[in-house]
Phi, psi and omega in degrees: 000307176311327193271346169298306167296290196317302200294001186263331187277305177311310163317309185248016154290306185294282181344289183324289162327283199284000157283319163298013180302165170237170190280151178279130183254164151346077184253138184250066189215149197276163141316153181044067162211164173304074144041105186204156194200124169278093200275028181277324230257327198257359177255142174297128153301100174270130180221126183301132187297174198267005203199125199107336189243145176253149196247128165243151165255066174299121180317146192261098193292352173259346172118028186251164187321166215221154206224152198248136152236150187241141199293154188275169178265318201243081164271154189263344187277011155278312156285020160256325180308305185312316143345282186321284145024262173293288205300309175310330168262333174314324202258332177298328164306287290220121146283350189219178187190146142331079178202208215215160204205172183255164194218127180249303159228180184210127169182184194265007205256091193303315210281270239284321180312314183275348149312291179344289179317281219314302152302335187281340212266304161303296176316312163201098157318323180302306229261099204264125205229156195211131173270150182227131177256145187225094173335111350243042192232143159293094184255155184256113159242192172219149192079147177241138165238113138297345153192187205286342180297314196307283238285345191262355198290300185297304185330311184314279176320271187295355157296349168289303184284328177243145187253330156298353215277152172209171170259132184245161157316179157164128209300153154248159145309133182243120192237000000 
């Protein structure tokens, strides 16, 4: 009896298997080539509704197909100007921006603060440097940079003459 149920099992083991097989599509590949199978047959046909979109073809001045545009149904740009707008007087207020500056020292030392400069000023004229007292350190810095790339160009030249020197954050002025 026991080997009568296995073989009933075994039987509707094999039955399962070969219906889940799964079937061989189509293949369009040579031996020792990749694998490939053209699914174009499985995508939905999209058709424009007949009613509601308006279409232009404006002619192509070199002779090629005329490109169809279709007007959008849900445009966002009447609720975004406004938006824009308010962000366009925010920033006209706004005197600074976010950008970067060489820090050459920082200390509690006036007289060294004003070396820096002096020095720095004979070495490279090009370069515009301004002492800031920060309550209770003297800082020298030099340069307005938008951003860290500009700001390492310079960094390179002073770091030779300050070996301290580092690119810091920093407000630049929008003039």
């Amino acid at each position: 009896m026991r080997q009568l149920w296995s073989t009933f099992h075994i039987c509707l083991l094999v039955v399962a298997l070969a219906g889940c097989a799964a079937k061989k599509p189509v293949a369009t590949s040579a031996p020792g080539t990749r694998y490939s199978e053209d699914l174009s047959i499985w995508r939905p046909k999209v058709e424009p509704p007949a009613t509601g979109i308006k279409t232009t073809t404006p002619a192509e001045p070199d002779g090629r197909k005329p490109t169809t545009y279709v007007e959008p149904k849900y445009a966002v740009n009447k609720k975004l100007d406004p938006i824009l707008d308010s962000i366009d007087r925010y920033n006209v207020q706004r005197n600074y921006i976010e950008g970067f500056t060489i820090q050459v020292y920082s200390g509690s030392k006036k007289d060294d603060a004003l070396n820096a400069k002096k020095s720095l000023a004979n070495t490279l004229p090009d370069l515009q440097s301004e002492v800031q007292y920060v309550q209770p350190n003297f800082r020298v810095k030099v340069g307005k940079y938008f951003n860290r790339i500009e700001a390492q160009k310079d960094f390179l030249d002073v770091k030779r003459l300050f070996p301290s020197a580092i690119v810091i954050p920093d407000k630049v002025s929008i003039n």
